[in-house]
C-alpha positions as CSV (number, residue, x, y, z in Angstrom):
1,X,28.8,-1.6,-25.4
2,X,32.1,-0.8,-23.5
3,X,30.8,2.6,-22.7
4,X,27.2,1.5,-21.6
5,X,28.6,-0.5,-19.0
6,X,30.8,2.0,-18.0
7,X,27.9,4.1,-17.5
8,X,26.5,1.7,-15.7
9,X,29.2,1.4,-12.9
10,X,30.0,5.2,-12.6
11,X,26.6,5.2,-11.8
12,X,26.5,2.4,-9.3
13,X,29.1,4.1,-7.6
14,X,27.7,7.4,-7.4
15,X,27.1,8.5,-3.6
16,X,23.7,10.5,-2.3
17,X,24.4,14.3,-2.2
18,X,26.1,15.7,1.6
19,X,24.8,18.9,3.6
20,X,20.9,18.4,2.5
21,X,18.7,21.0,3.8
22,X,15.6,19.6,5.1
23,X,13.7,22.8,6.6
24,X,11.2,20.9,9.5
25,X,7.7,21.4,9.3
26,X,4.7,19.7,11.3
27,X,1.0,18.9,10.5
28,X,-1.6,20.9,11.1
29,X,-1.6,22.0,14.6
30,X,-5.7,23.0,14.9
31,X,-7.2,21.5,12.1
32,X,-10.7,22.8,13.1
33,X,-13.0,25.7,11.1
34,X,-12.4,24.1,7.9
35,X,-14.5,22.1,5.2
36,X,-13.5,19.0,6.0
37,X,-13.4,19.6,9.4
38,X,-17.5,20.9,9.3
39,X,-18.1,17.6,7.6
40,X,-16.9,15.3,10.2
41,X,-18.3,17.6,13.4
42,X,-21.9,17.6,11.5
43,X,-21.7,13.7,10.7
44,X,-20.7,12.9,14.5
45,X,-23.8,15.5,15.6
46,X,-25.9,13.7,13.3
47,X,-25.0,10.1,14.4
48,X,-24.8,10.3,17.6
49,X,-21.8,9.2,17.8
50,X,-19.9,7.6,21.1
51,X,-16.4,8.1,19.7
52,X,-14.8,11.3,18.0
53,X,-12.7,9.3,15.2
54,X,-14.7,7.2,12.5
55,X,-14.1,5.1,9.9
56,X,-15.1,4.2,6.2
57,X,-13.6,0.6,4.6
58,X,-12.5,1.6,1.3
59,X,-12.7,-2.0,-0.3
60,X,-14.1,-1.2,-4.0
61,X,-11.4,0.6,-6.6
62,X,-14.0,3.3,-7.8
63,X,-14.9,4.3,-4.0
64,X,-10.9,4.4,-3.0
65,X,-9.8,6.4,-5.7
66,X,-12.8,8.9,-5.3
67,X,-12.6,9.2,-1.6
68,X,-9.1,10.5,-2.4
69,X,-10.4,12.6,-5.5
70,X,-12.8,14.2,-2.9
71,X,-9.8,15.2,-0.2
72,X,-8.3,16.8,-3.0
73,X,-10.7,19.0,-3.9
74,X,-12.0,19.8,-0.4
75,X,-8.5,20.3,1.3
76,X,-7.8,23.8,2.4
77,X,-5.0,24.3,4.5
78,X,-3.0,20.9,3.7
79,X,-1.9,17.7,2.0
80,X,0.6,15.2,2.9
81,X,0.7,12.1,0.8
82,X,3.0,9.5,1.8
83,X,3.4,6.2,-0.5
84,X,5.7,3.4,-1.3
85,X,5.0,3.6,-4.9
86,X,3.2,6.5,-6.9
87,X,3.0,5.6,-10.8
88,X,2.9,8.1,-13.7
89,X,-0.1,6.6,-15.1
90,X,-3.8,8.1,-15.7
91,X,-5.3,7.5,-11.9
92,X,-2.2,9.6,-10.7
93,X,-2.1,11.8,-13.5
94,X,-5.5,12.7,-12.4
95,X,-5.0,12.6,-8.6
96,X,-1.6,15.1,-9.2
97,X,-2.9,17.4,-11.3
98,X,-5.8,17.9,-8.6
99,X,-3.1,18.4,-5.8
100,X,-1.3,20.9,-8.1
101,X,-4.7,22.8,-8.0
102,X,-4.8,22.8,-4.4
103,X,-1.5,23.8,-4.3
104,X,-2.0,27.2,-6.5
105,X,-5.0,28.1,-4.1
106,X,-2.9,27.7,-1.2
107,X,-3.0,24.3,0.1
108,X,0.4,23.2,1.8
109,X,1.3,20.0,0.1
110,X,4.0,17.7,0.8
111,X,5.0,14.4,-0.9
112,X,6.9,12.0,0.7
113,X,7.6,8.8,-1.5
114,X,10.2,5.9,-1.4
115,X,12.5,6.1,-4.0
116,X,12.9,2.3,-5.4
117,X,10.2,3.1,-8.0
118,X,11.4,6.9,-9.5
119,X,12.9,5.5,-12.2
120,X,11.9,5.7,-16.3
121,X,8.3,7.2,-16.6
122,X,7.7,6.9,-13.1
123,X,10.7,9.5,-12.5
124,X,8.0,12.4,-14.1
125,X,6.5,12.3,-10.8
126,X,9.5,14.1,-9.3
127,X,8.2,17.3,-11.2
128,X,5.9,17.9,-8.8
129,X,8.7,19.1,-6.4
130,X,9.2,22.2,-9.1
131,X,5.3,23.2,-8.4
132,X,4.3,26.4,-6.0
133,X,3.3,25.3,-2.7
134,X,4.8,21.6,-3.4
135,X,7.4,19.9,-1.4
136,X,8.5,16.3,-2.5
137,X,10.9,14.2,-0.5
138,X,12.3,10.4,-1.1
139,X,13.0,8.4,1.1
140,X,15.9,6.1,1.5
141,X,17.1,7.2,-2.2
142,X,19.2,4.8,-4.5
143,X,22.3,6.2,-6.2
144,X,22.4,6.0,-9.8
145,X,20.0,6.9,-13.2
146,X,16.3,7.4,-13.0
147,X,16.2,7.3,-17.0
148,X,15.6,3.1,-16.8
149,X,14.9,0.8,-14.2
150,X,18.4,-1.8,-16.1
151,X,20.4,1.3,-14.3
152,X,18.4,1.8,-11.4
153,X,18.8,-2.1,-10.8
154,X,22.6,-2.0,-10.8
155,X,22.6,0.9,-8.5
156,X,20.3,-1.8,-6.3
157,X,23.5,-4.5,-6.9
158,X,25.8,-1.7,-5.7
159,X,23.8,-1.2,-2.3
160,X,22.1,-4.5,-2.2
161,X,21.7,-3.9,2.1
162,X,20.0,-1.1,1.9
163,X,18.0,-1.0,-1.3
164,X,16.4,-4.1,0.7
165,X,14.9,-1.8,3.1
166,X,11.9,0.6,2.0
167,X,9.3,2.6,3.4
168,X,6.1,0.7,2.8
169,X,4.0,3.3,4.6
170,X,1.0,4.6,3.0
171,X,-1.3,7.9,3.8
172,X,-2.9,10.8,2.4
173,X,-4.2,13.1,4.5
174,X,-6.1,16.3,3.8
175,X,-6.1,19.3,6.2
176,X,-5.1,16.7,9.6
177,X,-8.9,15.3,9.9
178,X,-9.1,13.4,6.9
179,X,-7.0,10.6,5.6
180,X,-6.8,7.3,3.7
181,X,-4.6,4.3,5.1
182,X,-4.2,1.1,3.9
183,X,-2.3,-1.3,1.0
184,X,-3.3,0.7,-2.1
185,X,-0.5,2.8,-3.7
186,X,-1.4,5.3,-6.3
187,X,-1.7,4.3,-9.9
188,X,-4.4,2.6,-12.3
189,X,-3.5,-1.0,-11.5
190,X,-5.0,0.2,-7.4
191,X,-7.9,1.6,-8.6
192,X,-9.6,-1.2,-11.4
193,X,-8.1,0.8,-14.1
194,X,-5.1,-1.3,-15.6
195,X,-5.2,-3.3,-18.6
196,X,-3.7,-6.9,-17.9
197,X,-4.3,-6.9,-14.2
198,X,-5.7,-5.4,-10.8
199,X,-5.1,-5.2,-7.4
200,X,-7.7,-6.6,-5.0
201,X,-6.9,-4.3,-2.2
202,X,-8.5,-2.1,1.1
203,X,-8.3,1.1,2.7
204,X,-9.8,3.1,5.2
205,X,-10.8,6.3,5.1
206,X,-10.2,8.0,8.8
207,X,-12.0,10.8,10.0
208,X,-11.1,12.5,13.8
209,X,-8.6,12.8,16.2
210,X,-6.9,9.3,14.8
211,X,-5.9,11.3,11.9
212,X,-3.5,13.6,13.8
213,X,-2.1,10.6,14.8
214,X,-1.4,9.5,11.3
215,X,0.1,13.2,10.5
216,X,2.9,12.0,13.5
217,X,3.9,9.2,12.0
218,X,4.3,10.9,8.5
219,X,6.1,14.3,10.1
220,X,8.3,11.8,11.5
221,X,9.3,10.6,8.7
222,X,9.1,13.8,6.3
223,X,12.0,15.5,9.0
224,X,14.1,12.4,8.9
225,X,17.6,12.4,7.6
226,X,16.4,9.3,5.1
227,X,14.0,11.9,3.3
228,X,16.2,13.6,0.5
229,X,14.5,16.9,-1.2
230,X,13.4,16.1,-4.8
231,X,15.9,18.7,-5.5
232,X,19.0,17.4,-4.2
233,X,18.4,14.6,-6.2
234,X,17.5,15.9,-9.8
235,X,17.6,19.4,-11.2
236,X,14.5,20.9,-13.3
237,X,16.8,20.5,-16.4
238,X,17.8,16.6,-15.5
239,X,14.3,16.6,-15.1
240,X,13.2,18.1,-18.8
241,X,15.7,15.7,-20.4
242,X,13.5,12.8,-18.9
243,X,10.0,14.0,-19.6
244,X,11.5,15.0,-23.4
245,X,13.0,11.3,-24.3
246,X,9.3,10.0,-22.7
247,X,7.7,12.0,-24.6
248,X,9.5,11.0,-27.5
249,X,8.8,7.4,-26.5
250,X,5.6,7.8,-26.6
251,X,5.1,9.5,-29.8
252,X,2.4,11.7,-30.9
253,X,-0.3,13.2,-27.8
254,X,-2.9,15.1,-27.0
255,X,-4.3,17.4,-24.8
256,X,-5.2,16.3,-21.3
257,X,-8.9,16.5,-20.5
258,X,-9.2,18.2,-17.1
259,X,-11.8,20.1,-15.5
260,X,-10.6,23.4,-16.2
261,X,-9.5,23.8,-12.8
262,X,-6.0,22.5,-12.5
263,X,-4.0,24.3,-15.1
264,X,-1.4,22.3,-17.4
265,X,1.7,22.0,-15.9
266,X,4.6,20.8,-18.2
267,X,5.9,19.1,-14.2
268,X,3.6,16.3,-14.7
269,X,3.2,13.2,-16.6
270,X,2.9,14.3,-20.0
271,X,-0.5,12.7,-21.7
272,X,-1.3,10.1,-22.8
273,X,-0.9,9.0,-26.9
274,X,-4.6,9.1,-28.8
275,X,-4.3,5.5,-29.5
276,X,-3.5,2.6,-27.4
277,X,-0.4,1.0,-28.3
278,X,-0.3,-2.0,-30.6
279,X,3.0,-3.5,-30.5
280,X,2.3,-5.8,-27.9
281,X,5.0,-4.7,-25.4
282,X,3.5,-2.0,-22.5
283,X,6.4,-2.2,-19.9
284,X,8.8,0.2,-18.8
285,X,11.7,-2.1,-18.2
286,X,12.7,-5.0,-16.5
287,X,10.0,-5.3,-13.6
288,X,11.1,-4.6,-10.0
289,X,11.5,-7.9,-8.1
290,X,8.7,-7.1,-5.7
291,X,6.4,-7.4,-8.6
292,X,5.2,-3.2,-8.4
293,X,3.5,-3.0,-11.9
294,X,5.3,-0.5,-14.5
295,X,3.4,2.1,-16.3
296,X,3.8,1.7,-20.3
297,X,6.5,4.1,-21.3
298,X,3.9,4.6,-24.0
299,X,1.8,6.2,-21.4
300,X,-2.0,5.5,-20.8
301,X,-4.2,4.4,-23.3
302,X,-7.8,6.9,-24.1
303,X,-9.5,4.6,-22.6
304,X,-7.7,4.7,-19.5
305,X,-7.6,8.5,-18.8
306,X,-11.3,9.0,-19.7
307,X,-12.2,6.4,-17.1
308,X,-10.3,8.8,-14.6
309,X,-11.5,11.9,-15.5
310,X,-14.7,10.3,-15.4
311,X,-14.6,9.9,-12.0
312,X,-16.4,11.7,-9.2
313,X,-15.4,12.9,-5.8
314,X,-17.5,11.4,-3.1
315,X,-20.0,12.7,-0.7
316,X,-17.7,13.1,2.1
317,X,-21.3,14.3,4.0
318,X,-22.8,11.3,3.4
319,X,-20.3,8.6,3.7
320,X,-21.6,6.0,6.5
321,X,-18.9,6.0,9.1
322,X,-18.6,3.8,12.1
323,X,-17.4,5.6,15.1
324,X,-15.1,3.3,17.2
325,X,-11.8,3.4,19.3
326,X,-8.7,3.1,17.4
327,X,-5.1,3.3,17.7
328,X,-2.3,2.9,15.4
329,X,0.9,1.4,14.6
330,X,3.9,2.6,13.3
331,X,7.8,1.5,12.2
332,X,10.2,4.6,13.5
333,X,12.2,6.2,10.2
334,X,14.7,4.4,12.1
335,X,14.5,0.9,11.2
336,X,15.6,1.9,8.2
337,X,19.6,3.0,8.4
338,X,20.6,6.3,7.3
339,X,23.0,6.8,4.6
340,X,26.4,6.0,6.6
341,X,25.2,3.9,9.0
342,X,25.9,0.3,8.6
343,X,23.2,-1.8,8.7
344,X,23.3,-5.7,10.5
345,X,22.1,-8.7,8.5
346,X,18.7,-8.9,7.5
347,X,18.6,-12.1,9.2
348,X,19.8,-11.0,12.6
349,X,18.5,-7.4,12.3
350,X,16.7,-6.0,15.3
351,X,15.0,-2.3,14.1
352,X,13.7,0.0,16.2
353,X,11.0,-0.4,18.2
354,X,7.5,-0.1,16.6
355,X,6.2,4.0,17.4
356,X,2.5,3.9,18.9
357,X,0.4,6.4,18.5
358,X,-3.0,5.9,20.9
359,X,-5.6,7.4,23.3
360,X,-6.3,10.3,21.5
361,X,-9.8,9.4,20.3
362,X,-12.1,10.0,23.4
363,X,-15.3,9.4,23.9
364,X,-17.4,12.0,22.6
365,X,-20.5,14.3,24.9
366,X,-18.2,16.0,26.7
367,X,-15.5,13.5,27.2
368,X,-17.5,11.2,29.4
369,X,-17.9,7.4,28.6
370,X,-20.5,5.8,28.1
371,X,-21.3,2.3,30.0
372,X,-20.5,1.2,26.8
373,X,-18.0,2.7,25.2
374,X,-15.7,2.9,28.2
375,X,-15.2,-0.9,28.5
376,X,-14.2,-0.9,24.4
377,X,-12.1,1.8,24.7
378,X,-10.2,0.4,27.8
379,X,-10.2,-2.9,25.5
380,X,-8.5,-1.6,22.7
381,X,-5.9,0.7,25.0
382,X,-4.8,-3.0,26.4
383,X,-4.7,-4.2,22.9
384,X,-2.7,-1.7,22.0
385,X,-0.2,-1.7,24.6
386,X,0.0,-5.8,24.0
387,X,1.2,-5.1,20.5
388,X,3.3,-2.3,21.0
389,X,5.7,-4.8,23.3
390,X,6.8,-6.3,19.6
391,X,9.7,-4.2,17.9
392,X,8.1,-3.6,14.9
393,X,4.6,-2.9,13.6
394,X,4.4,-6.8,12.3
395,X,6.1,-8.1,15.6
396,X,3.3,-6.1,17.4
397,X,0.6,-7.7,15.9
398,X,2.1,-10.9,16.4
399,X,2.1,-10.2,19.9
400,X,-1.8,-9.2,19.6
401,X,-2.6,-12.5,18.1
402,X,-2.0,-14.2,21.4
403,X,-5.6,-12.2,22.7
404,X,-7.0,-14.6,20.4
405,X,-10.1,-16.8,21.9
406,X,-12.1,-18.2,19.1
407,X,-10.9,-17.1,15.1
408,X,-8.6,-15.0,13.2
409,X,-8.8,-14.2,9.4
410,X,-6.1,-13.4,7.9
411,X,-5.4,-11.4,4.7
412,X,-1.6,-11.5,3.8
413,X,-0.7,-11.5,-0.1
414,X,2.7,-12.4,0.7
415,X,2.7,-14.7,3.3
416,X,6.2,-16.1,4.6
417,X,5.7,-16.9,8.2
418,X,9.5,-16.7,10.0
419,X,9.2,-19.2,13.2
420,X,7.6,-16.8,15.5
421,X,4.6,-16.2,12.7
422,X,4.6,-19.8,13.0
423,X,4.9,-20.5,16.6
424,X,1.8,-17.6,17.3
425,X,-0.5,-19.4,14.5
426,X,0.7,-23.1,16.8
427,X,-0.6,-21.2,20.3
428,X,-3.8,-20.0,18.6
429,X,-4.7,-23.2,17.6
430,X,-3.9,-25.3,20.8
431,X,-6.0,-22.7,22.5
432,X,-8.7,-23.9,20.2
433,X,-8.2,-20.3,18.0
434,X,-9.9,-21.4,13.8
435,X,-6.9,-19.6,11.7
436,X,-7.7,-19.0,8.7
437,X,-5.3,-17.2,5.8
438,X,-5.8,-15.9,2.6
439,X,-2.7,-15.2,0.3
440,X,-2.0,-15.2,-3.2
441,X,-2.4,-18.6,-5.4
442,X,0.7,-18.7,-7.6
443,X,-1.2,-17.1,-10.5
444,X,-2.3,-14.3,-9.0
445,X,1.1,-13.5,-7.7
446,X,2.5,-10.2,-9.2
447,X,6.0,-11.6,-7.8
448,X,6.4,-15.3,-8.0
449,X,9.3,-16.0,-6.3
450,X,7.8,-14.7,-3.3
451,X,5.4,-17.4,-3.6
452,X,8.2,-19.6,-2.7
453,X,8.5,-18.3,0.5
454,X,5.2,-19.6,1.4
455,X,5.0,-22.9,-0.7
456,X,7.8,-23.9,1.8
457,X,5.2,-23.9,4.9
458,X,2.2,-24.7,3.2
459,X,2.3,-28.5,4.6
460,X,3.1,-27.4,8.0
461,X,0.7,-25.0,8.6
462,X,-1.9,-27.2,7.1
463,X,-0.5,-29.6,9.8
464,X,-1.2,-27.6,12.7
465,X,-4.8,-26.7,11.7
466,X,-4.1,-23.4,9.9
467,X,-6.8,-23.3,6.8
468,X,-5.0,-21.7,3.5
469,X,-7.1,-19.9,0.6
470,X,-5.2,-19.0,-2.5
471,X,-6.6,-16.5,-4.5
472,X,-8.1,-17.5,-7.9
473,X,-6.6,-15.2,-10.4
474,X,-8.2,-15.8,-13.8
475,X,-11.5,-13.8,-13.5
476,X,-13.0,-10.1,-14.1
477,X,-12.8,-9.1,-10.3
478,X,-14.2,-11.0,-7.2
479,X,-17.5,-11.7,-7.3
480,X,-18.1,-10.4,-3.9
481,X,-18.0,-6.9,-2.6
482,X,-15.0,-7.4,-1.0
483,X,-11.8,-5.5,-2.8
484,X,-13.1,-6.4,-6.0
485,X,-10.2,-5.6,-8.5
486,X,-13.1,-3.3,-10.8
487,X,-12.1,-3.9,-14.3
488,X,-14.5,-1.8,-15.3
489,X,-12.7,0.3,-17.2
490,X,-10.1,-2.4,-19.5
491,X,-12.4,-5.4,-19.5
492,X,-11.8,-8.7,-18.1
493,X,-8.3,-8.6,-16.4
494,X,-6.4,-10.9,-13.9
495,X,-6.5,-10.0,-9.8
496,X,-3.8,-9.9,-8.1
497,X,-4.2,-9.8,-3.8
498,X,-2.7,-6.8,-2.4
499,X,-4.8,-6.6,0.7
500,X,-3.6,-6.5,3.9
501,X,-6.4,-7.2,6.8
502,X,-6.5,-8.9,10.1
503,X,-10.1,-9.7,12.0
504,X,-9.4,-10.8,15.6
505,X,-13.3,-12.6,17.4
506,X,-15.2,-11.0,15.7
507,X,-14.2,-7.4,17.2
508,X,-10.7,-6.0,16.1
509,X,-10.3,-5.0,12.7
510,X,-6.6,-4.0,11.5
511,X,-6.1,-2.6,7.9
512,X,-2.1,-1.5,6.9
513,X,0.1,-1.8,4.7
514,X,2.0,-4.6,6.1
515,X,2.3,-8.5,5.2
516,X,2.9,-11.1,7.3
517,X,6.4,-12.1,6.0
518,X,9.9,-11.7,7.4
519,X,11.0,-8.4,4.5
520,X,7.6,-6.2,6.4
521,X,8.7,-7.8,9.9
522,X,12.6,-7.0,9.3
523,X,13.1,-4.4,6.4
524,X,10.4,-2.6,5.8
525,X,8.8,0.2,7.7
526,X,4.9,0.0,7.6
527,X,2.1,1.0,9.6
528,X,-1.4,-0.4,10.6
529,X,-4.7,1.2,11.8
530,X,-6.2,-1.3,15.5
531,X,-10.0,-0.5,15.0
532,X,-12.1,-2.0,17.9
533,X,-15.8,-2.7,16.2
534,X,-18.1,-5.3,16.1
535,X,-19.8,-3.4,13.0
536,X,-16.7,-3.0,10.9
537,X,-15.4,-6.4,11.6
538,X,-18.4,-8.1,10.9
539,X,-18.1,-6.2,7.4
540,X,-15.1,-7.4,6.6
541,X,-15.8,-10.7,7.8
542,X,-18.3,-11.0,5.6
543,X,-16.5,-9.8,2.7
544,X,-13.4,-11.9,3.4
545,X,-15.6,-15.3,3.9
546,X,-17.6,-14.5,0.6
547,X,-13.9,-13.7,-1.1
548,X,-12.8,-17.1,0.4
549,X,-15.5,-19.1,-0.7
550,X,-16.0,-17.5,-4.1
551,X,-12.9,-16.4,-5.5
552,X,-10.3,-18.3,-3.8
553,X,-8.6,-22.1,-3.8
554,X,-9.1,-24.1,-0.6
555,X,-6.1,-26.1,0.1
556,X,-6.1,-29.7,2.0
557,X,-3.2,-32.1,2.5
558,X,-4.2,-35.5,1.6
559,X,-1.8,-38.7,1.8
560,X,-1.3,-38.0,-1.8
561,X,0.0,-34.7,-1.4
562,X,-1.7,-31.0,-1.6
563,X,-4.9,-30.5,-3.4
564,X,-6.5,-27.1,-4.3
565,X,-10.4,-27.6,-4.1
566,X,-11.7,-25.4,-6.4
567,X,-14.0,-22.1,-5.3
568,X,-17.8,-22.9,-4.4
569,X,-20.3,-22.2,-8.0
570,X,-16.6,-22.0,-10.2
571,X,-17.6,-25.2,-11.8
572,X,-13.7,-25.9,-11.8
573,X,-12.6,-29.3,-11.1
574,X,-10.0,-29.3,-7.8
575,X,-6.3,-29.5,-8.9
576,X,-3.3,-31.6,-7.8
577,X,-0.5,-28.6,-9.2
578,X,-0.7,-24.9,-8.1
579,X,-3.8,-24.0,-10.2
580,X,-3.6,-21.8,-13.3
581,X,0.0,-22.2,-14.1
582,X,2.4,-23.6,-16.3
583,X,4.8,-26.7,-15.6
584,X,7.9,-24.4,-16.9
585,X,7.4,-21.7,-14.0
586,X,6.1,-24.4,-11.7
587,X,9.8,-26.4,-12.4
588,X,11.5,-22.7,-12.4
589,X,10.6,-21.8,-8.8
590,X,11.0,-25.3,-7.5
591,X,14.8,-25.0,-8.8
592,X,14.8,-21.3,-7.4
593,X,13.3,-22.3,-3.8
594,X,16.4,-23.6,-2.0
595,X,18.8,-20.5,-3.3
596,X,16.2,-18.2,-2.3
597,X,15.8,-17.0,1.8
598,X,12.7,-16.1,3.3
599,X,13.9,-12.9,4.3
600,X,14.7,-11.9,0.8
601,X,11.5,-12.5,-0.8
């Protein structure tokens, strides 16, 4: 016992590696004359479009994971993935083994992922840094063990500052005209495929000159100082002991099913057992305090990995895209500190100003406007430039929410509103602005204590006029169209909101991977996609009102307290307690709500 905990604080103390060569690369510089590239030119031609970029909402788990499935296969020239959180499960098993196959034809890929989550099975990603063609970087790396997440939490003790700070950003981008943005990380419980529950989530999939946009953003962070090669980090043989004690874990396996296209690497996740496991326990370790699901050091069950090889690219050529403005949002590197650099409270932390990439999506014919697309570009250039006076991505939008004349829907599934969150929701409504927020119930929270956060302003901002949905968790997937959670592939499973979507009159859609709480607005880097279109916010209005009405709590504040009225056809009787809980985590996170800051949940 004495020498496990000594273990345990040598690691700790351990210190990121000194002198790291980071050779600098860049995006694509002309990503014309390729597949992909042919695909969007035709489908602009053919649609007559008034805008070179277009857009695809990505809210169903099958069409997310396929659009990516379909990069994949039709990159030629490059790859960049960039993701909070990219789990060794079958989804990514999948996806990886596919980028490894693009890799050996000669596809450039790069990896960039935050580190928090490498740790137990999760660390087997790492192997694809030790592929041809493959670089992988993480960013903002914690000290320590990657064998269990008990080590990788101490290491977090040890640094508590800046462990608080990740990179949230999520993209994957295929050959700079392509690429997915948006909440979903990579692994099964994104894409309707985990067994006890699923994220309700959304994505777009980007096509045009926004994209090269997006490839800024992520070069800027791939040739930061903060982004450590896999390498320096863990050697091939570090890297062999892992995959051999999972494998050991996990008992006996079997041979992948691929398509006889991306070669067995033994770099990857090793497959999954033939049987699902019985003994009742599927996690990897204590679960990370931001709730990020843990694939089953077991690995996947059959059933899992034969729902993603079942899976089929989509029809990139005949995908409906809207053709609209855009402009996009990003944190600098910079907001998080580098190793060395000492970082100010949380609290009283000013980052970096927010980067913003716009104007490069012109009209198309020839660069000339139309009478009507000039007004709506123009529109969304001033939009931009209001939200870009904020220091962050969330501060921005904050700032856009005061161009707000008649509603705002909200998607947040953590939702703790500092004072200016609450002060901007106060000037919307005594402008005569509807608010109206949906967030997680307590339920369908994959990290309760940060419903705590927002239980603490639920009463206030009922008071000024804001309208609060909860999600209802307890169900096989919304019933409407919008993110439904799938379980298609496990059976009935609980939802969990990971969505992340703003609708501003009725004409500004913005889909990122930030929440409207103080640790996206202070710690976190993240970045968000301004869309200016009637047609694609009227979508997702649609969706999010069917979602609200359906599948979500409606909350009121009554002389007797709250009550949660319960979602329109449930047959549910309204509650008087945070619906679907017990009384012994209802009493645990009242206790926990005073010792417990906004800023750190």
């Amino acid at each position: 016992m004495v020498a496990f905990f000594l273990t345990l604080f040598i690691s700790g103390c351990s210190s990121l590696p000194a002198e790291v060569h980071r050779p600098v690369s860049q995006a694509l510089a002309r990503p014309g004359n390729t597949v992909l590239s042919n695909i969007v030119d035709e489908q602009r031609r053919h649609s007559s479009a008034r805008h070179d970029s277009g857009f695809l909402l990505l809210s169903r788990p099958q069409e997310a994971y396929s659009s990516r499935l379909a990069l994949v296969e039709n990159a030629q020239k490059t790859l960049d993935l960039q993701y909070y959180a990219i789990h060794a499960d079958a989804s990514s098993e999948r996806l990886l083994r596919g980028v490894v196959a693009a890799a050996r034809r000669g596809v450039r890929v790069r990896v960039l992922l935050d580190d928090f989550h490498s740790t137990g099975r999760n660390a087997l990603v790492m192997g694809m840094a030790f592929q041809p063609n493959v670089e992988m970087r993480m960013f903002n790396p914690v000290a320590g063990p990657r064998g269990s997440m008990l080590g990788r939490l101490w290491g977090s003790v040890t640094d508590f500052s800046r462990v608080q700070q990740r990179m949230h950003n999520k993209l994957f981008i295929a050959d700079n005209v392509m690429g997915v943005a948006g909440g979903r990380n990579l692994g099964d419980a994104y894409f309707g495929n985990a067994e006890s529950g699923n994220f309700v989530d959304v994505d777009v999939l980007a096509v045009g000159p926004i994209v090269q946009d997006l490839s800024r953003s992520f070069d800027s962070y791939w040739n930061n100082e903060r982004a450590y090669p896999v390498q320096s980090l863990i050697t091939q043989q570090e890297l062999a002991r892992l995959r051999e004690q999972t494998t050991k874990a996990a008992g006996a396996t079997q041979p992948h099913q691929g398509d006889g296209n991306d070669n067995d690497s033994d770099d990857l996740p090793p497959p999954a057992r033939a049987t699902p496991d019985t003994s009742g326990s599927r996690g990897d370790g204590p679960k990370p305090p931001d709730g990020e699901p843990r694939p089953s050091h077991d690995g996947p069950t059959q059933t899992q990995r034969n729902w993603a090889w079942n899976q089929r690219p989509m029809d990139l050529s005949t995908a409906a895209f809207v053709w609209a403005p855009a402009v996009m949002l990003a944190d600098r590197p910079a907001k998080i500190p580098a190793e060395g650099e000492s970082a100010a409270p949380a609290a009283d932390m000013k980052p970096g100003a927010a980067v913003q990439v716009s104007a490069t999506d012109s009209p198309s014919a020839g660069g000339k406007a139309t009478t009507a697309a000039a007004p709506r570009a123009q529109a969304l250039q001033a939009s931009a430039e209001h939200a870009a006076q904020g220091d962050t991505v969330v501060d921005g939008l904050l700032q856009l929410l005061a161009q707000a004349r008649q509603d705002l829907l909200i998607i947040s599934p953590y939702f703790v509103p500092g004072d200016d969150m609450k002060k901007a929701f106060a000037e919307a409504r005594a402008r005569g602005v509807r608010v109206r927020v949906l967030t997680n119930s307590l339920a369908s929270n994959d990290a309760p204590v940060a419903h705590v956060g927002y239980a603490r302003h639920r009463e206030e901002l009922l008071a000024m006029g804001v309208e609060l949905y909860e999600l209802r968790s307890e169900q096989s997937g919304l019933k409407s169209t919008f993110g439904s959670s799938g379980a298609t592939a496990t059976g009935e499973s609980r939802s969990m909101l990971h969505s992340k979507v703003l609708v501003l009159d009725g004409r500004l859609l913005v889909v990122g991977s930030m929440n409207l709480d103080l640790r996206s607005q202070l710690q976190n880097t993240e970045i968000a996609l301004l869309i200016q279109s009637r047609a694609l916010s009227r979508m997702a209005s649609e969706q999010i009102e069917t979602a609200m009405r359906e599948g979500a709590w409606r909350l009121e504040k009554t002389d007797k307290g709250l009550v949660w009225r319960a979602p329109q056809g449930s047959g549910l009787p309204d509650a008087t307690t945070d619906p679907d809980t017990g009384l012994g985590l209802r009493l645990l996170l009242k206790l926990l709500g005073p010792l417990a800051p906004d800023h750190l949940l």
